[in-house]
C-alpha positions in Angstrom: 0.0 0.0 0.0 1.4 3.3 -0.8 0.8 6.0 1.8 0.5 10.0 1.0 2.7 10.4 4.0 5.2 9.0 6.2 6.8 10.3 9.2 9.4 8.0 10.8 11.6 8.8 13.7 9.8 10.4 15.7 9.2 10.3 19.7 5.6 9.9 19.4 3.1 10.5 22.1 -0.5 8.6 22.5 -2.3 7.9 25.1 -0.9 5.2 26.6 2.6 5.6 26.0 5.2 7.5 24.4 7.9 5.5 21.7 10.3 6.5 18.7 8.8 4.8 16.1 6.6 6.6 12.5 3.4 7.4 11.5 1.6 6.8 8.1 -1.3 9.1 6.7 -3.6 8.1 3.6 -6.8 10.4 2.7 -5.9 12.6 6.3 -6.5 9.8 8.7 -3.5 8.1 10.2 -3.3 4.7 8.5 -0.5 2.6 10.5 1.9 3.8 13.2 4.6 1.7 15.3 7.9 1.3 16.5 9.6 -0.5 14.1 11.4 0.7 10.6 9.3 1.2 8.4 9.6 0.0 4.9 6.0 1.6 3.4 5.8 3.2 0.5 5.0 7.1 0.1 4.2 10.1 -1.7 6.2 12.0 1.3 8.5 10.9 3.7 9.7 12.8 6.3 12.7 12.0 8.7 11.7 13.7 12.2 15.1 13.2 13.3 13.5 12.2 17.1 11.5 15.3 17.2 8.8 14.8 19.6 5.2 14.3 17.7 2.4 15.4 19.5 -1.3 15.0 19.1 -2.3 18.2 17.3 -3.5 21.2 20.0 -7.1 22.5 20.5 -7.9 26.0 21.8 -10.4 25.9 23.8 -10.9 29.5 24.3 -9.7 32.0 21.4 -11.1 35.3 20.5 -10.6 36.6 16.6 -13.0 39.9 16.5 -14.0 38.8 13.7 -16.9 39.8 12.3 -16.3 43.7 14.2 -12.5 44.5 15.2 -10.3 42.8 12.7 -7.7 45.7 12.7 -6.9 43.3 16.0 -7.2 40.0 14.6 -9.1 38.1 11.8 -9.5 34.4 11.0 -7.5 33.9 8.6 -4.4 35.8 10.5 -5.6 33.9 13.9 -5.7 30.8 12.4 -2.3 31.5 11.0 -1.0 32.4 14.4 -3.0 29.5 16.0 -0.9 27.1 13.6 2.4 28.2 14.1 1.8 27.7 17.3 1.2 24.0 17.4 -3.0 24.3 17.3 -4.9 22.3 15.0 -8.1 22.8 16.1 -9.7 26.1 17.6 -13.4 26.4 19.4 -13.9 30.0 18.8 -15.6 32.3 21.7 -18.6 33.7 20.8 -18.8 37.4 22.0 -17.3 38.7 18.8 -17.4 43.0 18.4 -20.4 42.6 16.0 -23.2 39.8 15.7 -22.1 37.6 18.6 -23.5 34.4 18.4 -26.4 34.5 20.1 -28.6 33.1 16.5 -28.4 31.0 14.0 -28.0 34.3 11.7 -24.8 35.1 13.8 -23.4 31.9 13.7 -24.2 31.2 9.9 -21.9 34.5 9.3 -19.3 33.2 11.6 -19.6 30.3 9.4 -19.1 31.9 6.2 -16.3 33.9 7.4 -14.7 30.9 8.5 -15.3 28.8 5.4 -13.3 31.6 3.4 -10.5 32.3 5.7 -9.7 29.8 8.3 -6.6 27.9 7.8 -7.1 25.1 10.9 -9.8 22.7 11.9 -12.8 25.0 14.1 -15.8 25.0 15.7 -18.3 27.4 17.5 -19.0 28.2 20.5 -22.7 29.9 21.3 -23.6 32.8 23.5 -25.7 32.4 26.6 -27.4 35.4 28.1 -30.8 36.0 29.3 -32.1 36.9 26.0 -31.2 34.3 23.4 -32.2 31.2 26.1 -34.7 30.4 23.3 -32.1 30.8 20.3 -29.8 28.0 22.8 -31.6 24.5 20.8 -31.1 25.3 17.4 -27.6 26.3 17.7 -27.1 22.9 19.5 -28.4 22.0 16.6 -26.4 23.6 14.1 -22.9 22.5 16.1 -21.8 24.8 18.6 -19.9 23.1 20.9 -21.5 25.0 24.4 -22.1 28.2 25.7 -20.5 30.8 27.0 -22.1 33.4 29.8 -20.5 36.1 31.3 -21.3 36.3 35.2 -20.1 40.5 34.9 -20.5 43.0 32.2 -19.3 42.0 29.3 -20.5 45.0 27.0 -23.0 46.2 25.5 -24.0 44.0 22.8 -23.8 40.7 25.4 -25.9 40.7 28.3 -24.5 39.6 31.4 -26.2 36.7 33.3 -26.7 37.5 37.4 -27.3 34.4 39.4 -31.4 34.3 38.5 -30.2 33.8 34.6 -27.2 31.4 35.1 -29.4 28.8 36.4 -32.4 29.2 34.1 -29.5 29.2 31.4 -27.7 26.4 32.6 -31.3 24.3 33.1 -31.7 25.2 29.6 -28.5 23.2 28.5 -29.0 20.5 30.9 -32.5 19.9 29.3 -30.3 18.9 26.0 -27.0 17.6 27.4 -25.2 20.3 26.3 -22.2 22.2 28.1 -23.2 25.9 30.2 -19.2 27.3 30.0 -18.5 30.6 32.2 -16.1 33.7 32.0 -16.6 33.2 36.6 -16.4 36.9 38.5 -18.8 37.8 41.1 -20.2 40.8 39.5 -21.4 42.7 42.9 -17.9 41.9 44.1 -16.1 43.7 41.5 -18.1 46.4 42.0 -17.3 47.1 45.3 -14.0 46.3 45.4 -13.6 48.4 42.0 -14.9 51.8 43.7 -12.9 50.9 46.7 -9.7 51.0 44.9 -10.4 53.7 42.1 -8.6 56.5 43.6 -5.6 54.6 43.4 -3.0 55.2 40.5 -3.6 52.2 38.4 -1.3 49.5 38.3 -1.1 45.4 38.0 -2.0 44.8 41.3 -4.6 47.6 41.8 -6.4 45.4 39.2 -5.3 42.3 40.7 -7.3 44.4 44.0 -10.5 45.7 42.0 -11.3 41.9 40.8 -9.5 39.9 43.8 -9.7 36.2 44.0 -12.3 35.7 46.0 -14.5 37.4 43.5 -13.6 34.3 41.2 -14.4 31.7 43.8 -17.5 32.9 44.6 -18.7 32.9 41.2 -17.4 29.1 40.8 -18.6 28.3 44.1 -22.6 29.4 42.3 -21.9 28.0 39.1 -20.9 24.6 40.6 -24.2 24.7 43.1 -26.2 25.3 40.2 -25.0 22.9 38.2 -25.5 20.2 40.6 -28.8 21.4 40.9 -29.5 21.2 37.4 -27.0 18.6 36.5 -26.0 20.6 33.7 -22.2 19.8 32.5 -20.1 23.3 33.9 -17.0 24.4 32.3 -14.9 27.0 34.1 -13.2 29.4 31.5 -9.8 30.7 32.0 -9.6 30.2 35.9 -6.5 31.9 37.5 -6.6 30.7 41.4 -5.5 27.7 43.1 -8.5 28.3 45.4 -10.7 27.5 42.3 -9.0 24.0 41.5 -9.2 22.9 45.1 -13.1 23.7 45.1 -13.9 21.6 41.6 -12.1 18.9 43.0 -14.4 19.2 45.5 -17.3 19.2 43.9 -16.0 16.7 41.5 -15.9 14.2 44.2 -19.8 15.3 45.5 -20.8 14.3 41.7 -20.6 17.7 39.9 -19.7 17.2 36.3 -17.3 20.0 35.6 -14.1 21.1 34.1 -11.9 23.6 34.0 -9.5 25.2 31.8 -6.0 27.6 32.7 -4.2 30.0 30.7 -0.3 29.9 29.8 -0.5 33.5 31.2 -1.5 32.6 34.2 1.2 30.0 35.0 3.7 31.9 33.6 3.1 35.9 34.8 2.2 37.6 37.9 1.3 41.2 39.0 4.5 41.7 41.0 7.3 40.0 38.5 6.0 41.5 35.3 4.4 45.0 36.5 6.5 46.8 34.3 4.2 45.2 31.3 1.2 47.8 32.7 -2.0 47.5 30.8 0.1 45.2 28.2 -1.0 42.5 30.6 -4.2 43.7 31.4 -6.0 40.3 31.5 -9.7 39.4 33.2 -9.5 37.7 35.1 -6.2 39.6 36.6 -2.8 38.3 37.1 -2.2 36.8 39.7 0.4 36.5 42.7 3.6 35.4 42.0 2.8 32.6 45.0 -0.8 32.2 43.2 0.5 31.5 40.3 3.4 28.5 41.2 0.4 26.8 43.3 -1.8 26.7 40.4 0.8 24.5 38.9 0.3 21.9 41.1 -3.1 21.5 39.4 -2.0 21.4 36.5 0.5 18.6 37.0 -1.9 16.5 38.7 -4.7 16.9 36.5 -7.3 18.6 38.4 -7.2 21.5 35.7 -8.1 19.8 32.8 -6.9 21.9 29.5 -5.6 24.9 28.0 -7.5 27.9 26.8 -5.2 30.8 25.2 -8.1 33.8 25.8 -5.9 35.1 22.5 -7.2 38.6 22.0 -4.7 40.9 20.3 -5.5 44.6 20.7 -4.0 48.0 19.4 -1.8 50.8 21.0 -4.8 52.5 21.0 -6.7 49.9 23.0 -3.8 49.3 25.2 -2.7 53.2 25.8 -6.2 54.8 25.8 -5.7 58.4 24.7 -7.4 60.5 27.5 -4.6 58.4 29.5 -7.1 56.8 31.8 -5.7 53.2 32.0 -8.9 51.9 33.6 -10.1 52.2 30.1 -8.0 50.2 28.4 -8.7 46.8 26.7 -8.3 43.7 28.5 -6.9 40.7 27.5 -3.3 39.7 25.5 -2.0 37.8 22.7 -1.1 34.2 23.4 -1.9 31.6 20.7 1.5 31.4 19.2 3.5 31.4 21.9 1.2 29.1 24.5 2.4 25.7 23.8 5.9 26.6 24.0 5.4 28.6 27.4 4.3 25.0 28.5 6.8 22.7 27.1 9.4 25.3 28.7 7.9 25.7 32.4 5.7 22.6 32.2 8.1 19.9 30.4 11.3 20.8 30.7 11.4 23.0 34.2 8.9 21.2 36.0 8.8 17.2 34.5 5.4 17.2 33.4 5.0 13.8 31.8 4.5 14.2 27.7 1.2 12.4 28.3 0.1 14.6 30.6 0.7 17.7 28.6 -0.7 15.8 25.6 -4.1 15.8 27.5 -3.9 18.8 29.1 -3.4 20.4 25.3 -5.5 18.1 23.5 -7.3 14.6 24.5 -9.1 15.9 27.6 -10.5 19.2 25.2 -11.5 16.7 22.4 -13.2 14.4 24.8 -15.1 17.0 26.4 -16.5 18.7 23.5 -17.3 15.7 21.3 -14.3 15.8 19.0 -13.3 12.9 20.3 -11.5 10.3 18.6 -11.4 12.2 16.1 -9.7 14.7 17.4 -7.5 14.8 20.6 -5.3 11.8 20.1 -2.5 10.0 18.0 -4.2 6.1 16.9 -5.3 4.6 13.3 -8.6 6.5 12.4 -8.2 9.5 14.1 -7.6 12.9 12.1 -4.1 13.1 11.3 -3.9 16.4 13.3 -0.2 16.8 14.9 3.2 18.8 15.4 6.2 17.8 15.9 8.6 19.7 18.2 12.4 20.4 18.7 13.0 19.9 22.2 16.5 21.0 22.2 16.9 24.0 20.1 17.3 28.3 20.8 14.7 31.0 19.5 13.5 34.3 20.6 10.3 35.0 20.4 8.8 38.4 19.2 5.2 39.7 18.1 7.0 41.6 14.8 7.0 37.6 13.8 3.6 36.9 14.4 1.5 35.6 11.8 -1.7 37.8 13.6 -2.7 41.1 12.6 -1.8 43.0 15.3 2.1 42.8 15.4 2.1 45.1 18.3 5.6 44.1 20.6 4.7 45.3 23.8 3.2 42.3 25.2 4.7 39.9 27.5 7.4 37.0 26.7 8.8 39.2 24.1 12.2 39.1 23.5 12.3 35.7 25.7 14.3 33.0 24.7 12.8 29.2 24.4 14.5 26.2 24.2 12.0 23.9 22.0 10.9 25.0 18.9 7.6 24.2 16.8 8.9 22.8 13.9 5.9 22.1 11.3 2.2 21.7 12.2 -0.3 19.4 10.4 -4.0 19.7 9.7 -5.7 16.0 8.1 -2.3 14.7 7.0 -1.1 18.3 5.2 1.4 20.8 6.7 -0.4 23.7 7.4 3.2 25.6 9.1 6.3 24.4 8.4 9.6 25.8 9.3 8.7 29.6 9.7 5.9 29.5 6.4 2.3 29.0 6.1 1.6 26.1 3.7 -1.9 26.2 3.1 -4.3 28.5 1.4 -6.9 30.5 3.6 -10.1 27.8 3.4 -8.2 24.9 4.1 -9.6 24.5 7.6 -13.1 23.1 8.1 -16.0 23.1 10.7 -16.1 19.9 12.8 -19.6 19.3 14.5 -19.5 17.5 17.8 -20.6 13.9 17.7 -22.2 13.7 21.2 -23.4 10.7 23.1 -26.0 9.3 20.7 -28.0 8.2 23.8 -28.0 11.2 26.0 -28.8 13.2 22.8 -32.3 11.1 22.6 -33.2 12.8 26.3 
């Protein structure tokens, strides 16, 4: 049998064990893998040269602006960016600047965009707020992989959901099987704590003050009551305290069905270390403690946190460096899609021995699983996309934002000018290199929508 492509030498990580050995692709599925020579004829063969090969990333938690604010970042640029950086699957936040998702109108222009423009795999995710509870069926429906609710303001075109609407919303989703996910601040918290620290110059950790961390656990600590009321299935977006891991595991133990996703940012910055970045890491949640941040690790190592979301959002000078000079105003949120997976290989991997399993779950398996990609996503097996990246674990690069495949190429942002020691070398999308050695292989269009494929039985009700 001849194959369109084989990679051979290559420290190759699946689920249930990690061996040099080669993979073989035919039609974009991976057709044979294993440790011994291989002798197969192909189209392409490839010599990884004991690279390690990893189970293709999935985002769980990227924002493009597009349709609204693609002076910032579009999908075919995002997607781009999401490639060189080891992603080959992104599930796409819904509160875009213009026609968030919260119809099937919205999401059928997300759609089209996406058709045209995305380079990567992608799906959707849907909006929930109190008044699209109705739209929340048919976009099941029509594939979106959950949906998202804000528990604070989250502008003006996306309605935030106080406690009354989080549990109507989230009995809404259980009433289908789907997932209720949630950006987790106590709104009345912020609040107060907001107007007791506004006459304070602005700063890192006055922001770090104005939305502490208790405001985060007690909006987990509702969202997990309600789900087990509801028995809805709870994911916690971008959670940034180690007082929020110990209280899922918690509940996780009591029956709750939730999980939980981190940020590289967040196990990688702090208000104190890096408060020289200023609004440039302005990030909602805040940055954390330094001591915050090296105990959330611990959660990540043992699995209580389950996956990695970027919360990529690229903004402006503008948006950064407001020009009435009132930083209070300026955007929140940073660029991270590139440069995630090789923040974690550095501090995860190499600094603090994460097993390659482990990280192959938490970047991967554990995402695909969760939001029905699974196996066609999320692993490394015969059958299974052949979605993967292979990585040189012992090589120098600096990394800068004027190299960015995103729009915005603004180089104020953290990590830049930082030297890694593992580099991505080439990024493949269904058995096609999509990134390879510094250039984008594909033409805009090459990604496609994947639909969940949920639990035929729990789908019947």
């Amino acid at each position: 049998m001849k194959y369109d492509l084989v990679i051979y030498n290559a420290k190759i990580v699946t689920e249930e064990e990690v061996f040099l050995g080669y993979i073989c692709v035919s039609d974009g599925k991976i057709a044979a893998m294993g440790s011994d020579a291989p002798v197969y004829e192909a189209a392409q063969s490839l010599d990884a040269k004991g690279m390690l090969l990893l189970p293709g990333a999935i985002d769980t938690h990227p924002h493009f602006f597009e349709p609204g604010a693609e002076a910032r970042e579009d999908l075919e640029h995002g997607t781009q960016a999401a490639a060189s950086g080891g992603f080959t699957t992104v599930l796409d936040m819904p509160n875009t600047p213009e026609h968030p998702v919260l119809d099937l109108e919205a999401f059928a222009l997300k759609q089209e965009r996406a058709e045209r423009k995305a380079l990567i795999d992608y799906a959707f995710w849907g909006a929930a707020t109190p008044k699209n509870i109705e739209q929340f069926v048919p976009l099941h429906k029509q594939g979106c992989v959950g949906f998202k609710a804000f528990t604070v303001y989250a502008g003006s075109n996306y309605p935030f959901s106080d406690e009354y609407s989080q549990l109507k919303e989230m009995e809404k989703v259980a009433s289908f099987h789907g997932i209720f996910g949630a950006h987790a601040e106590d709104r009345t918290l912020v609040n107060g704590f907001s107007n007791e620290h506004k006459e304070e110059p602005w700063s890192l950790a006055v922001h770090d003050a104005s939305r502490p961390w208790i405001a985060e656990l007690t909006a987990i600590n509702t969202l997990l009551l309600y789900a087990e009321k509801t028995g809805c299935k709870l994911h916690i977006c971008h959670m940034s305290i180690p007082e929020g891991a110990e209280r899922i595991a918690s509940a996780r133990r009591m029956g709750v069905d939730v999980t939980v996703e981190t940020c590289a940012h967040y196990l990688t910055l702090n208000y104190q270390d890096q408060a020289y970045l200023g609004t440039f890491a302005m990030i909602n949640p805040p940055l954390r403690s330094r001591d915050r941040m090296e105990r959330l690790w611990k959660y990540v190592l043992d699995g209580t946190i389950d996956y990695l979301g970027t919360d990529h959002a690229p903004y402006l000078l503008s948006d950064k460096l407001p020009p009435d000079g009132d930083l209070r105003k300026a955007a929140c949120g940073a660029p991270e899609i590139d440069v995630a997976i090789p923040l974690i290989l550095e501090e995860g991997v190499r600094n603090r021995k994460m097993p390659l399993q482990r990280f192959a779950a938490f970047t991967s398996t554990n995402a695909a699983k969760r939001f029905g990609l699974y196996p066609r996503k999320g692993i490394l097996a015969v059958g299974a996309d052949a979605d993967f990246y292979l990585v040189d674990m012992d090589t120098n690069w600096t990394y800068s934002r004027k190299n960015s495949f995103s729009v915005s190429k603004l180089d104020k942002f953290a990590h830049e000018g930082r030297t890694f020691h593992c580099r991505i070398v080439s990024t493949w999308v269904r058995g096609n290199a999509v990134y390879r050695d510094g250039v984008i292989k594909q033409k805009p269009g090459y990604g496609r929508m994947i639909r969940p494929e949920w639990d035929s039985q729990k789908e019947k009700g």
